[in-house]
Each structure stands twice: as structure tokens, then as C-alpha cells.
C-alpha positions as CSV (number, residue, x, y, z in Angstrom):
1,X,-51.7,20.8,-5.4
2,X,-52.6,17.2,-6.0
3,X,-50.1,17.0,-9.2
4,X,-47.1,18.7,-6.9
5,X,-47.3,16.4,-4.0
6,X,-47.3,13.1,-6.8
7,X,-44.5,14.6,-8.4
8,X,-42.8,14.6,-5.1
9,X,-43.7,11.5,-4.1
10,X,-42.4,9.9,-7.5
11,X,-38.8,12.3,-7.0
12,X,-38.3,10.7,-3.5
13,X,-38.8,6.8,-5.1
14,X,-36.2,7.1,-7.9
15,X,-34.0,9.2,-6.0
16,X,-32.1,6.1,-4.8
17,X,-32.4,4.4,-8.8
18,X,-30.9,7.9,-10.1
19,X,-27.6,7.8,-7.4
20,X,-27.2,3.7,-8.6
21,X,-26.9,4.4,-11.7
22,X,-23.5,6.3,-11.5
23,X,-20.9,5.3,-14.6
24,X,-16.9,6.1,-14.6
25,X,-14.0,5.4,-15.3
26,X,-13.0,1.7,-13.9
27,X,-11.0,1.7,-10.3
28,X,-8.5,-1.1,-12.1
29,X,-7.6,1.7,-14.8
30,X,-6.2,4.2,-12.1
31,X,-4.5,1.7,-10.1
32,X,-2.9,0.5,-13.4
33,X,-2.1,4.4,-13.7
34,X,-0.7,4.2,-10.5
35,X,1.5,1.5,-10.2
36,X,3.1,2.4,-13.3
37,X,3.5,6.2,-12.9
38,X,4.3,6.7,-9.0
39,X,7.7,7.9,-8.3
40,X,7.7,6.1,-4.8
41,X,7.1,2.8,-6.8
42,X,10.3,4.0,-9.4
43,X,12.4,4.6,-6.7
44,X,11.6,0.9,-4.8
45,X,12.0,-0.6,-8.7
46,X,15.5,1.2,-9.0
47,X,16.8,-0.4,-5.3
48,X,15.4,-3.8,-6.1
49,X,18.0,-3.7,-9.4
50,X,20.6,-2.3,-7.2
51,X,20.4,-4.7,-5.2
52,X,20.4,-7.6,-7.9
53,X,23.5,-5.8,-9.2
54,X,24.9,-5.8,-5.4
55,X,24.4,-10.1,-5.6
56,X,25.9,-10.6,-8.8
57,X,28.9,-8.9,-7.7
58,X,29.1,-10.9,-4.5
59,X,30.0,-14.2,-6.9
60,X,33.1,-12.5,-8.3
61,X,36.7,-13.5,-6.6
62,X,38.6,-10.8,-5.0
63,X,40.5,-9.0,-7.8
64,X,43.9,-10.9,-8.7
65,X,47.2,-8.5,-8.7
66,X,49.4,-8.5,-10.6
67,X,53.1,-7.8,-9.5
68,X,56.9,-7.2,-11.1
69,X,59.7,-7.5,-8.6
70,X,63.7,-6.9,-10.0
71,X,66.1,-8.5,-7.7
72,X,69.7,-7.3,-7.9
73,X,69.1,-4.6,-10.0
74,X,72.0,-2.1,-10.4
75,X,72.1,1.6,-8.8
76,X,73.6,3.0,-12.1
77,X,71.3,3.7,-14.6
78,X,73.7,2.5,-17.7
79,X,74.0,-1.1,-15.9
80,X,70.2,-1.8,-16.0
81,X,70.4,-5.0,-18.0
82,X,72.9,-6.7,-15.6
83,X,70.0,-7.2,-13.2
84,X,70.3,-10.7,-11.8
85,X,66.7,-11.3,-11.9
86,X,63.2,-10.2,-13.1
87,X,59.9,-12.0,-11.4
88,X,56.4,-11.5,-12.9
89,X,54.0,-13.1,-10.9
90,X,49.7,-12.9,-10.7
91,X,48.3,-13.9,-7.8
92,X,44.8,-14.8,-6.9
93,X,43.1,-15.0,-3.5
94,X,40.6,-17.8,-2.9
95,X,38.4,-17.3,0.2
96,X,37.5,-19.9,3.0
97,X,35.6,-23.1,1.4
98,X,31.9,-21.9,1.9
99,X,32.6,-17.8,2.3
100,X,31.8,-17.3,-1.2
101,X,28.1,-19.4,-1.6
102,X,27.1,-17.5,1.8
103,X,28.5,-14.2,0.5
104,X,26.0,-14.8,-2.5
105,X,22.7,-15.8,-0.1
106,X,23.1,-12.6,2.2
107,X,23.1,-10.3,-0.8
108,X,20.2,-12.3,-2.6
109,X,18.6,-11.4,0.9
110,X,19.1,-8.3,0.6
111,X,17.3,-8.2,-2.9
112,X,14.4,-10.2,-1.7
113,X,13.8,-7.5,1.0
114,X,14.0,-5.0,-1.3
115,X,11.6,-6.8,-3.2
116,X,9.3,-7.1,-0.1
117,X,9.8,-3.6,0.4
118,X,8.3,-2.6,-3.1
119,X,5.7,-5.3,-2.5
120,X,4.8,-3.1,0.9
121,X,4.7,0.6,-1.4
122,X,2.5,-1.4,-3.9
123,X,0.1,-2.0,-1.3
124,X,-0.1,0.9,0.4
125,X,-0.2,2.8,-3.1
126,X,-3.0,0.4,-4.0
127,X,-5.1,1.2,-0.7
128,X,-4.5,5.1,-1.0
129,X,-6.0,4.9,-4.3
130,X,-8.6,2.8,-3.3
131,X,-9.5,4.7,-0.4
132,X,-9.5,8.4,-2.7
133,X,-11.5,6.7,-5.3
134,X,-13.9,5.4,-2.5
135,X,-14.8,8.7,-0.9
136,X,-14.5,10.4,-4.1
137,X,-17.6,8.5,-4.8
138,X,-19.0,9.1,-1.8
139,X,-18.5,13.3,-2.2
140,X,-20.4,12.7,-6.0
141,X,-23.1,10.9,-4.1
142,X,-23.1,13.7,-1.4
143,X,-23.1,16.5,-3.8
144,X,-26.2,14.7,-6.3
145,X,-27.9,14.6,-3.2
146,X,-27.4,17.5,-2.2
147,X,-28.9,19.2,-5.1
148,X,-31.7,16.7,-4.8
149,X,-32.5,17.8,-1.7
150,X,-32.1,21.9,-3.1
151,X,-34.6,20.7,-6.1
152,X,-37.3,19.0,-3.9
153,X,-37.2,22.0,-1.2
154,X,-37.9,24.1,-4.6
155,X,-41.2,21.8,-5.1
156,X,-41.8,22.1,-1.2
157,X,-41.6,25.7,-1.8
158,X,-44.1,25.6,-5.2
159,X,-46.9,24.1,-2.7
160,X,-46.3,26.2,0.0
161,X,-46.7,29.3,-2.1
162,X,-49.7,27.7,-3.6
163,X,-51.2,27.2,-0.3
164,X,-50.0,30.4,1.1
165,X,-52.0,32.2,-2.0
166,X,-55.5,31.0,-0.7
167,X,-54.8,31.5,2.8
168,X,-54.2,28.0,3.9
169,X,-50.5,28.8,5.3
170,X,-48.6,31.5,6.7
171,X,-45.5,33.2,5.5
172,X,-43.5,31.2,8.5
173,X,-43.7,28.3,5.6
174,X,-41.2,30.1,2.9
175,X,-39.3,31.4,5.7
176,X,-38.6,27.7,6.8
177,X,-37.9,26.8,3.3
178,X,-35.1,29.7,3.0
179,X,-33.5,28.3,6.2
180,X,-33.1,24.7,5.0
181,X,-31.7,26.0,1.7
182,X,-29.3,28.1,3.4
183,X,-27.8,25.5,5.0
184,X,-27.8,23.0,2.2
185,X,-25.9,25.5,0.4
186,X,-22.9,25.7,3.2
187,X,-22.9,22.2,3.1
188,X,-22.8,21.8,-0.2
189,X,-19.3,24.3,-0.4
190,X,-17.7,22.0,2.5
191,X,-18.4,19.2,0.1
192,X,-17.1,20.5,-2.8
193,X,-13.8,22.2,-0.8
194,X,-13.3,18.0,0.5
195,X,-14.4,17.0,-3.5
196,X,-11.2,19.1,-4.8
197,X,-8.5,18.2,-1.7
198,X,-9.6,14.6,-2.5
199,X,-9.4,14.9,-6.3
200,X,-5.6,16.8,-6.0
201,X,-4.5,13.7,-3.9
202,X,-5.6,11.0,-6.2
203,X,-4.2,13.4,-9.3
204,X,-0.7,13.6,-7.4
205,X,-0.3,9.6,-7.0
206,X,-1.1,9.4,-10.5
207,X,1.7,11.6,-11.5
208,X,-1.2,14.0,-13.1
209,X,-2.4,17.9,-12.7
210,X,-3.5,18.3,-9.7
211,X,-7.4,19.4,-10.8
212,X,-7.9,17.1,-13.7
213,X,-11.4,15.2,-12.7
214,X,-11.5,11.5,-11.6
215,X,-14.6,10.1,-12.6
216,X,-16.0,7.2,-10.2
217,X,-18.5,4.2,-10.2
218,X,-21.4,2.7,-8.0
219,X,-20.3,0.3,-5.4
220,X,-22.0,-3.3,-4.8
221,X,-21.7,-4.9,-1.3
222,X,-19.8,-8.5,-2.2
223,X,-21.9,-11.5,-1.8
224,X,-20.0,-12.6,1.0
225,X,-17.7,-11.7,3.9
226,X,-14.7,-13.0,5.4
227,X,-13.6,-14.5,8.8
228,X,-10.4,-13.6,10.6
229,X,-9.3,-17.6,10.5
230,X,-9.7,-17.7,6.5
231,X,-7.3,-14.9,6.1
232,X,-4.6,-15.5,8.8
233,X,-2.9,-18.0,6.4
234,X,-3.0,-15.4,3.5
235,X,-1.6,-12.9,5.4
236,X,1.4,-15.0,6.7
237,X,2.1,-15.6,3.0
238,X,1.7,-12.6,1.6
239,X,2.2,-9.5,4.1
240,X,5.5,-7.7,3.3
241,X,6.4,-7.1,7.0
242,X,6.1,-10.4,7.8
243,X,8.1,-11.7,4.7
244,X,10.5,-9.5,5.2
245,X,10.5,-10.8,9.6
246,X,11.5,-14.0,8.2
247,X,14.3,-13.0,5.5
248,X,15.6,-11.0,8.6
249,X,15.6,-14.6,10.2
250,X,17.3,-16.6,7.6
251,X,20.0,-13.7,6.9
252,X,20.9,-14.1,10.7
253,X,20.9,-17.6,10.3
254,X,23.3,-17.5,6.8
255,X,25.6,-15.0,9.1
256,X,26.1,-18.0,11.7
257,X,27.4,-20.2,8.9
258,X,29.5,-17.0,7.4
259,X,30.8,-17.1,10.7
260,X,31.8,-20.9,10.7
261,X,32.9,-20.5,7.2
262,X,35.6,-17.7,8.3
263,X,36.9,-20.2,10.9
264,X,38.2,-21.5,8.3
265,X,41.5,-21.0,6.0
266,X,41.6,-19.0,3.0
267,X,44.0,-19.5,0.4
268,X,46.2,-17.6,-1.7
269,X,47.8,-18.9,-5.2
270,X,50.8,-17.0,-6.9
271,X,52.3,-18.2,-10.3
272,X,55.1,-16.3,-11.9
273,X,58.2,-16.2,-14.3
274,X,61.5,-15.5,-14.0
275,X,63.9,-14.0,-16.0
276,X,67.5,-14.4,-14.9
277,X,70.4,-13.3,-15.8
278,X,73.4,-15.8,-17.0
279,X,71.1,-18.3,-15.8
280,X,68.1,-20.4,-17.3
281,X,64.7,-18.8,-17.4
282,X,62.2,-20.6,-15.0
283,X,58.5,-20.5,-13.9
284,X,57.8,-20.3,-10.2
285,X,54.7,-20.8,-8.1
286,X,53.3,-20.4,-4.2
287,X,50.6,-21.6,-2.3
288,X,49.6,-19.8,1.1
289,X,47.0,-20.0,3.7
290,X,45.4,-18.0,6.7
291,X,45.2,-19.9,10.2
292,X,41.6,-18.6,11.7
293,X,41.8,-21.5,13.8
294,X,45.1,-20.3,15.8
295,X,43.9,-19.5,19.9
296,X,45.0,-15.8,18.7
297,X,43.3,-15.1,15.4
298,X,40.1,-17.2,16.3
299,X,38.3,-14.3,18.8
300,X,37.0,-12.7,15.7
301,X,35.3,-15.2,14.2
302,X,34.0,-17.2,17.4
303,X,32.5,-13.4,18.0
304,X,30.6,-13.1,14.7
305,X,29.1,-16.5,15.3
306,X,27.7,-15.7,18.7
307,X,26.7,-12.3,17.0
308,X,24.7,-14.2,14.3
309,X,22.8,-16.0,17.2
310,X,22.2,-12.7,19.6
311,X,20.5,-11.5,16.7
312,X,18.7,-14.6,15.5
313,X,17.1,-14.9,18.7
314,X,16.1,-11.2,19.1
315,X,14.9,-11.9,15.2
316,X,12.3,-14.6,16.4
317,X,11.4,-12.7,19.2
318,X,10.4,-9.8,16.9
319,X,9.3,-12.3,14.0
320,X,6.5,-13.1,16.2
321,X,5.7,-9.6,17.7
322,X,4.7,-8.8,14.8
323,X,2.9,-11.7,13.7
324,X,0.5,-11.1,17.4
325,X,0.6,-7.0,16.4
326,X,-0.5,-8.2,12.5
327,X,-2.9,-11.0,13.8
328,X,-4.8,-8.1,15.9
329,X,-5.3,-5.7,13.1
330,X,-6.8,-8.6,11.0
331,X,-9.1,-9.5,13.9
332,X,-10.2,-5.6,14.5
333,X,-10.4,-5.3,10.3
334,X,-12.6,-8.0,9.7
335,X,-14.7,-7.6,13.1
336,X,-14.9,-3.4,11.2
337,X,-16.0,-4.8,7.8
338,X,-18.5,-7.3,9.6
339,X,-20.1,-4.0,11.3
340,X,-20.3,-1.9,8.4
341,X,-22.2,-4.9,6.1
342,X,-24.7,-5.0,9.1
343,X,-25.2,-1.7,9.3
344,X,-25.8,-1.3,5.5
345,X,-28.6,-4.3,5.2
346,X,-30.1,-2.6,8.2
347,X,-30.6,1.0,6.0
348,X,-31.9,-1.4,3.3
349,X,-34.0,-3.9,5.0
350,X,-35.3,-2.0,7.5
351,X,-34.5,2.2,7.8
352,X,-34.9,3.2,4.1
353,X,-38.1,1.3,3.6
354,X,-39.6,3.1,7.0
355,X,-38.6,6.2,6.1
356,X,-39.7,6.0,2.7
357,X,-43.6,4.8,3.9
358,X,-43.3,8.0,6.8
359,X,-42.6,10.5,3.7
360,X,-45.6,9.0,1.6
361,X,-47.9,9.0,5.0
362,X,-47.0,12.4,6.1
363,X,-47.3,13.8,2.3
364,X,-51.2,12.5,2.4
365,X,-51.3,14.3,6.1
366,X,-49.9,17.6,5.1
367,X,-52.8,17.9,2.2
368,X,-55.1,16.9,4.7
369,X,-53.9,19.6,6.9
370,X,-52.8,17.1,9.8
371,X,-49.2,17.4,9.4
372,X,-47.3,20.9,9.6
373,X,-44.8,21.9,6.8
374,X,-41.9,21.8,8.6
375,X,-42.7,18.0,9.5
376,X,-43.2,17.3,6.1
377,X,-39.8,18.7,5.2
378,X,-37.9,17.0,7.9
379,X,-39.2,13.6,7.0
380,X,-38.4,14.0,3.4
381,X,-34.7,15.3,4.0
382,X,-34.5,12.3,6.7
383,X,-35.6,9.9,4.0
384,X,-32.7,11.2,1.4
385,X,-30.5,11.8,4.5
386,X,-31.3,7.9,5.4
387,X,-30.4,7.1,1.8
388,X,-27.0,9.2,2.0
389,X,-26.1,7.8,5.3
390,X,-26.2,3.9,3.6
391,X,-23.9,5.4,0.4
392,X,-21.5,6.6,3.2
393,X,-21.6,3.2,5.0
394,X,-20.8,1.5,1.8
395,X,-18.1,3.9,0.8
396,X,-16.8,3.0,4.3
397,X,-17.1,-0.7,3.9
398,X,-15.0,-0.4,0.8
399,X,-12.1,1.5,2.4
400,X,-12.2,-0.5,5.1
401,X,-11.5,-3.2,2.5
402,X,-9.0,-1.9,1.3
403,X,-7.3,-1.2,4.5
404,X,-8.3,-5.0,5.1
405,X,-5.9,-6.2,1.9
406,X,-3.3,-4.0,3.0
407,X,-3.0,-5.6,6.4
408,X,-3.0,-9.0,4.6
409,X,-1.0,-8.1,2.1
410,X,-3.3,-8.5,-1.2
411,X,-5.9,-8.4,-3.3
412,X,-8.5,-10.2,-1.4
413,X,-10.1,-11.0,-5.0
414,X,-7.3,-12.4,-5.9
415,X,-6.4,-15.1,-3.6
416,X,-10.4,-15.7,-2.7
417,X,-11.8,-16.9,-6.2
């Protein structure tokens, strides 16, 4: 009896040791997988060059034409060579001084948003994966101590059969034992049903089958946390909504100076050369301009301006709606992360120890006969319970993390060092 109930006191101490000592494959290997294999990551990469493509086009000049014009040229076929004069002429069109370098900046816009935008699927791949690989290691935890839990009711069930031998117990003892084993066991099929939906999520952002294993690794709690006030300037810098807010605001403000640029005149340059009949051959030219400022031809372009500005203001307006929306989510995320840390040093400073002394007390009372069976078994599960309970908190704290750098918009390692 004695060497059952050290044996069980010894299992309950490295319990905790045993779940900390977890090795796998690092998290940075399958966001490296990740970020390189995701097809919602390809497809962001392949509008980003489309729209590089889209501003190197927007330098070019408008196409130049090319024209051949016959002036008295003869009805009857046989008299095509007495045809007073032949013109060939190329002309170029040269937009409004200003069109053009404005032309360029709204399409190099357009491909810093969609760079933005694959910034913003980056970061939401990054915490998806984080978040998977997170509970993943939670459900391993779960699962290890699940089975601890099945192998110390087995050595509850050794000294209650002992004791039940020489009279000391009744049969009520085993029949408890079966109970808390049945429902370890249902739990233990939940776990494992949520161990494989989690596994064939992380396996279809990595591009790979659906039940290949992902192996996962203990989790510290960082040294430090973080205050809402040190990451407000790091999320104004690096959050794609907001970047994207404020290239929103500078293509409305480049469309108000496309506007003033269309007020005014474009030009159009023709060259040519003449072949002419009984006459010398000659080269000819013409210069010609549009006239945006005429009271007529002017509604268009005094329109797009005060467009440009409509939007611009309604720009700002949302510009800083979202900054208040994003500023909130910070707050709530940090004020989440600070909760979770307390909660965790509490399990470890002050629940965990307690109910680790209760089991040891309550092991000496049960051998003494002052403490039933059954409260001998639910202190022990509530110690390993206790200890599960903290492994959740920190597998919380991490995806909270997570969701923490994807509201600011990075790695919070990365811009903290």
C-alpha cells in the first residue's frame, strides 16, 4: 500500500516536468511553409505585378498614328499616277503639362495598395497559423493529460482493490473508479475529433494532405508585456488598413491635381511629306491644341476637381474611423493579454502549489482512513485539471498574441527588440 500511494505521489510531481518537456517541429518552419505555399498569398503576389505592370504602362504616350491621305486622285483606275498629291504624315498626341507624372502616381498607388493588401493576407495567414499551432499544442497537452489522468485512476484502482481484498473498502470504490474512466474516455474522443479538424486546417494552409501530423512545442510566457501606448505608434506604421486609409487619401489628393492638370491644353504634333505631282516634293508639319479652359468645355474638369475633394474629405473622415475602431481593438487586445498573464502566474504562484500540497495531505488521510476514496480522486484529477487549466491559459495567451500582431500589423518580436 505504502509503495502505491509513493508512486502516486512521485506521478503527480513530474506530471507538470513530463508536459514541459514537449519537442517539435519549430512554429517559424511552418509559417515559412506557409507564406511560401498559400495560394491566397500567390494570388495577392500575382495582382501586386499586375499592378506594377498597370504603372509602367501609365508612362507611355498615347500611341502615334500614322496616316496616308491622296488628294486629287483620279476615278479611273489606269490614271492612278496623275494624282496631284500624296501626304504621309505621323502624328503624336502630347497630353496636358502635368497629366502624365500624375497618371504615373495614381497607378503606383494602386500598386502600393495592392502591396498593402498582400501585407494584410500575410498577416492574417501568419495568425491563422499561429493560432492552429497554438491550440494544436494545447489538444497534445490535453490528450497527455488525459492519459495521465487514465494511468493514475489505474494506480487508484491497484490500491482500492488492495484494500478492498482485506475488507478495508467496499465495492462502491471500483465502481467509482469505472465512472471516472468512462468519462475520461468520452473526453478524450472529443479531443481527438478537435485534434484532427485542427490538424486538417493547418495541413490545408500549408498546401499539404489534409491528415499529415503537425508536430508542436512547449510555450514560455515572455518576460515582459506590452502597454496599449507603446504599440499605437507601431500599428499606425505598420497596419495594412490603415496604410492603405492613407494611400486612399493621397490618391484623392493626386486626382485633385489630375483635375487641375486637365484644365489645361493638350497638344497634338503632326509631321508629314508630300509627294506632288508636277510640282516639288515638300515636308509639311502642324501643331494643335485643346481649349479646357473655354466657359463650354471647362464643366468637366472643374467637376472632377470638386469630385477629388468630396472624396478626400469623406477619405479623412473614414481615415480616422478606422484609426478610433483600430485604436479600440489594440486597447481590448492588450487589456486580454494583460488578463491572461495574471491569470497564468496565479495557477503557478498560488493554485498549482495548493493543490499540489491538498493531493499529498489527502493521500496521507486516505491511508489513515480519514479521507474517502472518492475525495482522494477528485483532488488528484483537480490537481492535473489545475495544471491543464494553466496550459490552456497559456495557449490562450499566445493566440491572443497573435491576434494582438495582427491588429498591429506585425511581428511584435520584430519591431520590440
Amino acid at each position: 500500500m505504502k509503495k502505491h500511494t509513493q508512486y502516486i505521489l512521485l506521478y503527480l510531481c513530474c506530471i507538470s516536468s513530463i508536459l514541459s518537456a514537449q519537442n517539435g517541429s519549430s512554429l517559424e518552419d511552418y509559417l515559412e511553409q506557409a507564406l511560401t505555399a498559400n495560394t491566397e498569398i500567390r494570388k495577392s503576389q500575382l495582382a501586386v505585378e499586375a499592378a506594377a505592370l498597370d504603372a509602367r504602362m501609365s508612362r507611355a504616350l498615347p500611341d502615334p498614328s500614322f496616316m496616308i491621305e491622296g488628294r486629287g486622285v483620279p476615278l479611273e483606275i489606269s490614271r492612278f499616277g496623275e494624282t496631284r498629291e500624296w501626304m504621309f504624315m505621323l502624328e503624336q498626341m502630347f497630353p496636358a503639362p502635368g497629366s502624365l507624372k500624375h497618371l504615373e502616381q495614381k497607378a503606383q498607388f494602386a500598386t502600393d495598395i495592392q502591396e498593402a493588401l498582400l501585407r494584410a493576407v500575410k498577416n492574417d495567414i501568419t495568425r491563422q497559423v499561429k493560432v492552429i499551432f497554438y491550440q494544436l499544442g494545447y489538444l497534445d497537452v490535453a490528450l497527455k493529460s488525459n492519459a495521465d489522468q487514465l494511468a493514475l485512476l489505474a494506480e487508484f484502482e491497484k490500491i482500492a482493490r488492495s484494500k478492498y481484498t482485506v475488507g478495508r473498502t467496499g465495492q462502491q470504490d471500483l465502481l467509482q473508479i469505472e465512472m471516472e474512466q468512462a468519462r475520461l474516455l468520452t473526453a478524450r474522443l472529443k479531443l481527438e475529433e478537435n485534434l484532427a479538424t485542427e490538424t486538417a486546417e493547418m495541413n490545408r494552409i500549408l498546401r499539404r494532405p489534409l491528415n499529415e501530423t503537425i508536430t508542436t512545442a512547449s510555450l514560455q510566457l515572455p518576460a515582459a508585456l506590452y502597454t496599449a501606448s507603446q504599440l499605437a505608434s507601431i500599428q499606425e506604421q505598420f497596419n495594412p488598413s490603415l496604410i492603405i486609409a492613407r494611400l486612399l487619401l493621397a490618391v484623392a489628393e493626386n486626382d485633385g491635381e489630375l483635375a487641375r492638370a486637365s484644365k489645361r491644353p493638350a497638344f497634338k504634333v503632326m509631321g508629314g511629306y508630300m509627294v506632288m505631282n508636277e510640282m516639288e516634293n515638300t515636308l509639311m508639319g502642324r501643331v494643335g491644341m485643346t481649349l479646357p479652359f473655354m466657359p463650354w468645355s471647362s464643366i468637366k474638369s472643374r467637376a472632377a476637381y470638386e469630385k477629388s475633394q468630396v472624396v478626400k474629405n469623406k477619405t479623412e473622415i473614414e481615415y480616422q474611423t478606422l484609426k478610433d475602431q483600430l485604436a479600440v481593438q489594440l486597447l481590448a487586445a492588450v487589456q486580454d493579454l494583460s488578463t491572461l498573464y495574471n491569470q497564468i502566474e496565479l495557477y503557478d504562484q498560488r493554485i498549482i502549489p495548493a493543490s499540489e500540497q491538498t493531493v499529498s495531505l489527502s493521500m496521507a488521510g486516505y491511508q489513515a482512513d480519514s479521507v474517502d476514496f472518492f475525495s482522494l480522486i477528485q483532488y488528484a484529477r483537480e490537481h492535473l485539471n489545475n495544471e491543464l487549466l494553466r496550459d490552456e491559459l497559456v495557449a490562450m495567451y499566445w493566440q491572443k498574441r497573435a491576434q494582438l500582431e495582427y491588429i498591429v500589423g506585425t511581428s511584435l518580436d520584430e519591431v520590440t527588440k
